[in-house]
C-alpha positions as CSV (number, residue, x, y, z in Angstrom):
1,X,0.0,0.0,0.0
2,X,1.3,3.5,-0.8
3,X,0.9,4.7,3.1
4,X,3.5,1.7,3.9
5,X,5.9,3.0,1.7
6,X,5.7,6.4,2.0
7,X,6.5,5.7,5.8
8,X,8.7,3.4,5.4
9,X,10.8,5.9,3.0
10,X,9.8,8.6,5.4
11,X,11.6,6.2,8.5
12,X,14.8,5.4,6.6
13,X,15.4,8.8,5.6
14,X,15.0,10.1,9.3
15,X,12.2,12.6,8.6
16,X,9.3,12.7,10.8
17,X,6.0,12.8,9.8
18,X,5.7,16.4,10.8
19,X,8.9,17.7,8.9
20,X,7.2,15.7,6.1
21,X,3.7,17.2,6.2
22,X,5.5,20.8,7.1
23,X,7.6,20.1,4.1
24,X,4.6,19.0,2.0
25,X,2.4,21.9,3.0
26,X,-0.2,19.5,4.6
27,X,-1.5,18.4,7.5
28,X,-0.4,16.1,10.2
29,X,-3.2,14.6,10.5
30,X,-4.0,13.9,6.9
31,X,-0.6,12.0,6.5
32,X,-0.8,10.4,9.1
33,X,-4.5,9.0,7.5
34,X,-2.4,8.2,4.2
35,X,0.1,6.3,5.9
36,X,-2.5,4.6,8.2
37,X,-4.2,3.6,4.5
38,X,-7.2,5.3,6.5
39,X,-7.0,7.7,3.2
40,X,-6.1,5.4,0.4
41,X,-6.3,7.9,-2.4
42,X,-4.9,10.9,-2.2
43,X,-4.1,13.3,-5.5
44,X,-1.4,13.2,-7.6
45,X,-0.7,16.4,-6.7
46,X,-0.2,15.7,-3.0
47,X,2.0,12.5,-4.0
48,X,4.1,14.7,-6.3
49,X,4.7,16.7,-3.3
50,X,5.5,14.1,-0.6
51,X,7.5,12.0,-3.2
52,X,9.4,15.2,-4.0
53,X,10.0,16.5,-0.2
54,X,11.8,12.7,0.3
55,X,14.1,12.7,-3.2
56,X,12.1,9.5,-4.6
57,X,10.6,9.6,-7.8
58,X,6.8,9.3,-8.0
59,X,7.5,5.4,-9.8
60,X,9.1,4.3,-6.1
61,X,6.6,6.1,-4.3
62,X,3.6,3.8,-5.7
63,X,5.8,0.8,-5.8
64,X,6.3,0.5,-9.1
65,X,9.4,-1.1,-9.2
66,X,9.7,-3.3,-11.7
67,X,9.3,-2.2,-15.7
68,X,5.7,-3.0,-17.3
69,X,5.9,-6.0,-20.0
70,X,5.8,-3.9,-23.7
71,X,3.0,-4.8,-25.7
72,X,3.5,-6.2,-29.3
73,X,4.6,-3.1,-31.9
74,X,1.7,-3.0,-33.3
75,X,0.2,-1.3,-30.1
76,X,3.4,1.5,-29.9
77,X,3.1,2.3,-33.2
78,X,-0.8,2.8,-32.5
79,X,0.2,4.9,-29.7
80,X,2.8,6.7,-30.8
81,X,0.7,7.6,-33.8
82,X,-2.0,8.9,-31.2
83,X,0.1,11.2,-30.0
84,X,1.5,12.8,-32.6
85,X,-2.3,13.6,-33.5
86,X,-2.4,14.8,-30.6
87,X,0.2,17.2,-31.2
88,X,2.7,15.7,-28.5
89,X,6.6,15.0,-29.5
90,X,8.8,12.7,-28.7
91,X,11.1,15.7,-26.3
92,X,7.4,16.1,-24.3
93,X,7.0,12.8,-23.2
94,X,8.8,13.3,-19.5
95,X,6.2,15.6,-19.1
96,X,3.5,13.1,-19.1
97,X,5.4,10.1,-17.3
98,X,3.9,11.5,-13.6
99,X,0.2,11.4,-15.1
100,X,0.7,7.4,-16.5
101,X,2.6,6.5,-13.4
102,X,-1.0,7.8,-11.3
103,X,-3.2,5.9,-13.9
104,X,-1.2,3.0,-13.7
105,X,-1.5,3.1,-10.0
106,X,-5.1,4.0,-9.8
107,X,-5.5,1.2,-12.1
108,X,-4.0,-1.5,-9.6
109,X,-6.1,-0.2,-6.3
110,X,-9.4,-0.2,-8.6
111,X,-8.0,-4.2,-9.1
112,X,-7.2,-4.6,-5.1
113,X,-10.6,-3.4,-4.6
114,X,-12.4,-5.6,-6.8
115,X,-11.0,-9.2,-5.4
């Protein structure tokens, strides 16, 4: 869950959950909830912040450590043809790696919830 890992990164890089929620500009009590998984979805916006305030990169904060299997080319060239429609380049791309990271997470609680 994303509240266990946010404390434990919080824990091993000697911050306490004040300094972090000072440092976040948020609440105490609200991190507290997160890390409690008493709030179990918090914005992206928030996460960027917290994940920021302890040096880890929004992937390790939603423990996504391992790389997602490619799909066959057919599918990239699909997708990379959908966003150049869209009007995106290639050099834009980092831009939009936070917002896929979030869907991918929200993606795997909507599975945890559904078992």
């Amino acid at each position: 869950m994303i509240g266990e890992t946010i404390q434990k990164i919080r824990k091993s890089k000697g911050i306490t959950l004040s300094e972090l929620a000072s440092r976040a500009n948020m609440s105490k009590s609200y991190l507290s909830n997160i890390e409690r998984n008493v709030n179990q979805n918090p914005s992206i916006h928030l996460l960027e912040r917290i994940a920021s305030v302890l040096d880890v990169n929004l992937h390790t904060l939603l423990g996504n450590d391992t790389e997602p299997q490619d799909p066959s080319e057919s599918e990239w060239k699909d997708f990379i043809y959908e966003l150049k429609q869209a009007g995106i380049e290639k050099e834009q791309l980092d831009q939009y790696k936070t917002v896929f990271e979030f869907i991918k997470w929200q993606n795997q609680k909507a599975g945890e919830k559904s078992k």
